[in-house]
C-alpha positions in Angstrom: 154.7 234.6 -29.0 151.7 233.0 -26.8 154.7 232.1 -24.1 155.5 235.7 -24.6 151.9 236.8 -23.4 151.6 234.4 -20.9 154.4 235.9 -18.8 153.1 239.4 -19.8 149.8 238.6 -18.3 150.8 236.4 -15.8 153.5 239.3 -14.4 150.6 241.7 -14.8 148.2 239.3 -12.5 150.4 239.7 -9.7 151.0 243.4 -9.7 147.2 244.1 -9.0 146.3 245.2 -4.9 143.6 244.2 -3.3 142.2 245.4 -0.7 140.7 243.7 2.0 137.0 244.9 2.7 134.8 244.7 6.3 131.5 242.9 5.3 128.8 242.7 7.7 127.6 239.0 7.2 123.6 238.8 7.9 121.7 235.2 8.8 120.3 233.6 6.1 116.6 233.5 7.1 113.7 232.7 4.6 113.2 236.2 3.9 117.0 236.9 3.2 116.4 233.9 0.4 113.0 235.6 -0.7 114.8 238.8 -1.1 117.4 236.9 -3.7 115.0 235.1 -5.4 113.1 238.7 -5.9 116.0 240.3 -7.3 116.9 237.5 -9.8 113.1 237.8 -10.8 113.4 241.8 -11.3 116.4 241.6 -12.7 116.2 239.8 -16.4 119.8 239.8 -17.3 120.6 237.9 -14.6 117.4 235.7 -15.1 118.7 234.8 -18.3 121.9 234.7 -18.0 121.5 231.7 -14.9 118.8 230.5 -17.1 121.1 230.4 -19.8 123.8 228.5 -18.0 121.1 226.0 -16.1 120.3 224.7 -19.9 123.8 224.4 -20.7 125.0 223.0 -18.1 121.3 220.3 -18.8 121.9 219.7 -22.1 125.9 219.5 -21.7 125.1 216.4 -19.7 122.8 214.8 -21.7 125.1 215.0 -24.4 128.1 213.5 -22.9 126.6 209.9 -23.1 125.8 210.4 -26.2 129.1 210.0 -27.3 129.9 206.6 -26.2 126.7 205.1 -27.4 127.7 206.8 -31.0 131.4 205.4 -31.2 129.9 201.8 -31.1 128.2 202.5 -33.8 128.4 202.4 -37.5 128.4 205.8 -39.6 124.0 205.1 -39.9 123.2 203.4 -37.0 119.2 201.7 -36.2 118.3 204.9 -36.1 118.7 206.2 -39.3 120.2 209.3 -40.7 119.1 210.8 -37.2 123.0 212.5 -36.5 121.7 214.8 -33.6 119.1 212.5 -31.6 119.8 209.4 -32.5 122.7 208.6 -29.7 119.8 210.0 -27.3 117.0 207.7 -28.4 118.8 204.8 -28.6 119.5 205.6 -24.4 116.1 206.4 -24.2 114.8 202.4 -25.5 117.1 200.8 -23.3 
């Protein structure tokens, strides 16, 4: 059945037209990058939503060590009963 779906969509992909569009490309100039910076500031969905991804993408990586320092370890490592942090902090002392 997923196979099934996969073709369907993948038959469906290719049936959509694009057009191509004329864009007028502008210099990037410090006020061109104020302006941007402006909108993401008035805008707060889009604040969060790239402030949203800028943590996860931070906290992603800081958790991806994490995991080879816990398979050395035993079930309770030094540090405890510390499941969440304790991978970090034992980085952290070395």
């Amino acid at each position: 059945m997923a196979m099934l779906t996969a073709v369907g969509a993948l038959l469906s992909m290719f049936r959509i037209k694009t057009r191509p569009q004329a864009r007028r490309r502008e210099l990037t100039t410090l006020r061109t990058v104020f302006a941007g910076l402006h909108f993401i500031w008035r805008e707060k969905l889009i604040l969060g939503a790239i402030s949203l991804d800028l943590f996860a993408v931070l906290l992603g990586g800081a958790v991806a060590p994490a995991s080879g320092v816990r398979a050395g370890n035993s079930a309770h490592g030094a540090m405890g009963d510390w499941d969440c942090c304790g991978p970090l902090l034992e980085l952290a002392r070395r």
